[in-house]
C-alpha positions, 0 to 999 in steps of 0.5 A: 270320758271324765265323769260329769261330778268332776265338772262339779268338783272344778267348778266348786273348787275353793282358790288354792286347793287342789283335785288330784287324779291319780294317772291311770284315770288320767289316760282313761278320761283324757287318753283311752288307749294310749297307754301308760307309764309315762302318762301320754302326753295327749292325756296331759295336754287335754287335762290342762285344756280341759282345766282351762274350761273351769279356770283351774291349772293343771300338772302332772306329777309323775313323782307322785303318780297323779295330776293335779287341778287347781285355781291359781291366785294372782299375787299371792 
């Protein structure tokens, strides 16, 4: 379950910058007990969902063991 302060942190999110997660609570907040290594991608499909709820993109970044959120700007 993902903690109600992240609500708050896509919510308030400047345009541009990024909420990084890193992966192990990515399958617990979007996937518990899915397992890990890769991160499942029922955890990366419902990160991305719940992006979209605060207008925020989302990709994981298995280079870097992390998901990223941000709020994209059109015609930068």
């Amino acid at each position: 379950m993902v903690p109600a302060d992240m609500n708050d942190v896509l919510t308030k999110l400047p345009l541009r910058i990024g909420a990084y997660v890193p992966e192990d609570l990515l399958e617990d907040w979007f996937a518990p007990g899915t397992g890990m290594k890769p991160v499942s991608q029922a955890a990366i499909d419902a990160a991305t969902e719940y992006g979209r709820r605060f207008e925020c993109e989302f990709k994981y970044l298995p280079d870097r063991m992390e998901g990223v959120f941000w709020k994209w700007v059109p015609a930068i």
